[in-house]
C-alpha positions in Angstrom: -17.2 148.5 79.9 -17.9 152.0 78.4 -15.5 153.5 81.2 -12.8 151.0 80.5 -12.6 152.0 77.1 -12.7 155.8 77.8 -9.8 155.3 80.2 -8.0 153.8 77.9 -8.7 156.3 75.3 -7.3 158.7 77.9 -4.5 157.0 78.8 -3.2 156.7 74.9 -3.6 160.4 74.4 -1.9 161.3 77.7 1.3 159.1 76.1 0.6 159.9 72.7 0.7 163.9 73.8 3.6 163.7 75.7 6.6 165.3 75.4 9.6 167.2 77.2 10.1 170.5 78.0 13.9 171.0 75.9 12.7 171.0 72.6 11.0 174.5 73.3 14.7 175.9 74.5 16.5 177.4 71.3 18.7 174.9 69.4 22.2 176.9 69.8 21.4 176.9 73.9 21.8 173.1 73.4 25.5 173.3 71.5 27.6 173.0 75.0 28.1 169.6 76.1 26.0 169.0 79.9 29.8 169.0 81.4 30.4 172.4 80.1 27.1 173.9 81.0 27.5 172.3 84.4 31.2 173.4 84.8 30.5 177.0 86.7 28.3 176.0 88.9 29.9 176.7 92.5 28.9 176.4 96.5 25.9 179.2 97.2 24.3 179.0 93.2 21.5 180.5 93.0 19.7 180.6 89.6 18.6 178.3 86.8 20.8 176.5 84.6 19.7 174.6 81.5 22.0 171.3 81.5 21.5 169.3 78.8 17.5 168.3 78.8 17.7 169.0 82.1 17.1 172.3 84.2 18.9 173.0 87.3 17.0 175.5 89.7 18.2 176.6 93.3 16.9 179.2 94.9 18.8 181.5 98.1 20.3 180.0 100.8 17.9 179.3 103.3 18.7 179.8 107.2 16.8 176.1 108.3 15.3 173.3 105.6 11.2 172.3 105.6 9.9 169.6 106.4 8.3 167.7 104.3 4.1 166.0 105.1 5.4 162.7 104.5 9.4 160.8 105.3 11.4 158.9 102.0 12.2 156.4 104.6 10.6 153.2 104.0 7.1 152.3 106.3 7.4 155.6 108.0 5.4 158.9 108.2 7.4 162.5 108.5 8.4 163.2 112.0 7.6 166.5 113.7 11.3 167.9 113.5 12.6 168.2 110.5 15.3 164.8 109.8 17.5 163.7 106.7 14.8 161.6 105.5 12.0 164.6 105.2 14.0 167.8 104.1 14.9 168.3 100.6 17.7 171.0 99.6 16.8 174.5 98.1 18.3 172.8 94.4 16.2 170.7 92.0 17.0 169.1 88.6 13.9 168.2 86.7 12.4 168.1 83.5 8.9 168.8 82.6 6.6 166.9 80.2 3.6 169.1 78.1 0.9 168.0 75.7 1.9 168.6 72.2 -2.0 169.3 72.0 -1.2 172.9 74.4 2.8 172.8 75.0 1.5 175.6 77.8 0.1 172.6 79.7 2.7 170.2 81.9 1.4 166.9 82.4 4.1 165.2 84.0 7.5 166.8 86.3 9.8 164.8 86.8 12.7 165.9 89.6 15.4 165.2 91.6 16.4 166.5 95.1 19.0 166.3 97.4 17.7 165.2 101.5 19.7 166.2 104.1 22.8 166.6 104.7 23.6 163.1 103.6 23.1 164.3 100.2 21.3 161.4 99.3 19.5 161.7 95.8 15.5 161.4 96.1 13.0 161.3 92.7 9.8 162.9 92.5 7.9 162.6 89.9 4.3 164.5 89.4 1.3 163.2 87.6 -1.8 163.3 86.6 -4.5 162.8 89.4 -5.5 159.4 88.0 -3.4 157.4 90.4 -4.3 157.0 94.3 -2.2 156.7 96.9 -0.2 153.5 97.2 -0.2 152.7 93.5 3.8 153.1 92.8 5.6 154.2 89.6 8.3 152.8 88.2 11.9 153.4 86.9 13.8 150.7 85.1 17.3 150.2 86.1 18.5 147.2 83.6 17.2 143.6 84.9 15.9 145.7 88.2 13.2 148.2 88.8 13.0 151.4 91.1 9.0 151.9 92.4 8.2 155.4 93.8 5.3 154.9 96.0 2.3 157.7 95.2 2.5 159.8 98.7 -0.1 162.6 97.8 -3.0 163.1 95.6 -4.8 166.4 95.1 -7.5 167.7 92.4 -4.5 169.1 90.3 -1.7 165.7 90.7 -0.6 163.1 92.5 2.8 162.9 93.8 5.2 159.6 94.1 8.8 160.1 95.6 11.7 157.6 96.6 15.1 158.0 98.1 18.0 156.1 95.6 20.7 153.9 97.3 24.0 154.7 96.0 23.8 151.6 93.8 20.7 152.7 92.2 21.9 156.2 91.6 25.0 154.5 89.9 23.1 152.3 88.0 20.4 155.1 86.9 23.6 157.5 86.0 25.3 155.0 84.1 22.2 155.0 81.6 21.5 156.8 78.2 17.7 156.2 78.7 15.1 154.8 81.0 11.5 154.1 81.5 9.3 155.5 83.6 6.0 153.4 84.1 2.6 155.1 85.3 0.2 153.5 87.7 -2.1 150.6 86.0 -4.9 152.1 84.3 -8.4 150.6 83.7 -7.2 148.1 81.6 -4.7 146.9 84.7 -2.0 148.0 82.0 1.1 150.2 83.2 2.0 152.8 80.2 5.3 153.7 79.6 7.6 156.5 79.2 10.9 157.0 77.6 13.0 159.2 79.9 16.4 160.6 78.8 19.0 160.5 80.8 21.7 162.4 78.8 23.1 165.2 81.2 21.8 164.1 84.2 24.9 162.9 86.0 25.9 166.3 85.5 23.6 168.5 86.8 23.0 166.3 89.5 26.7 166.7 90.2 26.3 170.4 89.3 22.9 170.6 92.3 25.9 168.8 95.0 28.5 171.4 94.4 25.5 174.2 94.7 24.5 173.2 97.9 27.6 172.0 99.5 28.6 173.2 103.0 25.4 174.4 103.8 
């Protein structure tokens, strides 16, 4: 009983203390519209772009992807050679979650890549090291719901990733706002997380033209 309640004391400050990484950027970087700050991003980018609440990264062109420990196709571990299901592109989008508490500390990244040259979207999001592998997290897409399996755990975080379907990417895209829900916690309760979505069609558009031809 006494560690149920201390988890769940620890699970309402980890949501109460949350909050994203734009409100530390200065308030005139936020005047252009995500389209605009988007709008000069070209084939080879390399650099960081803030677009919207959301921060494009790439880094140089890199002569042959990695491979990544586990595969985003369902049931199935990462082959030996590296495939369109286990190599993300040199690009992310993400947006990173701190502790009001200690803004220095990120308790949460959320991202999005790009596998292969399919350019199919994939979402990883990084937690806290409560969670064990097999639990899922969740986005909400209207009346459906999006669960991103937890691949890795380590001392520092666990990681959960999924690959999106074109309809789910539309459907995600098309939103204002979502919610992210975190692996069930002592209580056998999920907690929830609003997740703004303002900008993201465009810098994920913005990571596509960044790494196309490549």
């Amino acid at each position: 009983m006494r560690d149920t309640i201390i988890g769940l004391a620890l699970a309402l400050l980890f949501l109460a203390g949350l909050f994203a990484l734009p409100r530390f950027f200065p308030h005139e970087e936020l005047q252009q519209t995500p389209a605009q700050a988007a709008a000069d991003i070209e084939p080879g980018f390399a650099g960081v772009r803030q677009i919207g609440p959301w921060i494009l990264t790439c880094g140089p062109v890199r002569p042959k992807a990695v491979p990544l420990p586990f595969s985003f196709a369902p049931g199935r571990r990462a082959a030996p050679a590296t495939t369109d299901m286990n190599a993300l592109g040199r690009c992310r989008t993400f947006m990173a979650f701190r502790r009001k508490a200690d803004p220095r500390q990120v308790v949460m990244l959320l991202n999005f890549r790009l596998l292969g040259r399919s350019q199919r979207l994939a979402v990883l999001v990084r937690i806290p090291p409560r969670a064990r592998k097999g639990d899922v997290v969740s986005f909400r897409l209207g009346q459906k719901v999006l669960n991103l399996p937890v691949s890795l755990c380590d001392k520092q975080s666990c990681l959960a990733a999924a690959s999106l379907a074109p309809e789910q990417e539309a459907m995600l895209l098309a939103r204002p706002a979502t919610q992210l829900f975190l692996p069930p916690g002592p209580n056998g309760k999920r907690l929830a997380v609003r997740v703004p979505l303002l900008g993201l069609r465009a810098a994920t558009g913005a990571m596509r033209r960044a790494e196309a031809g490549e």
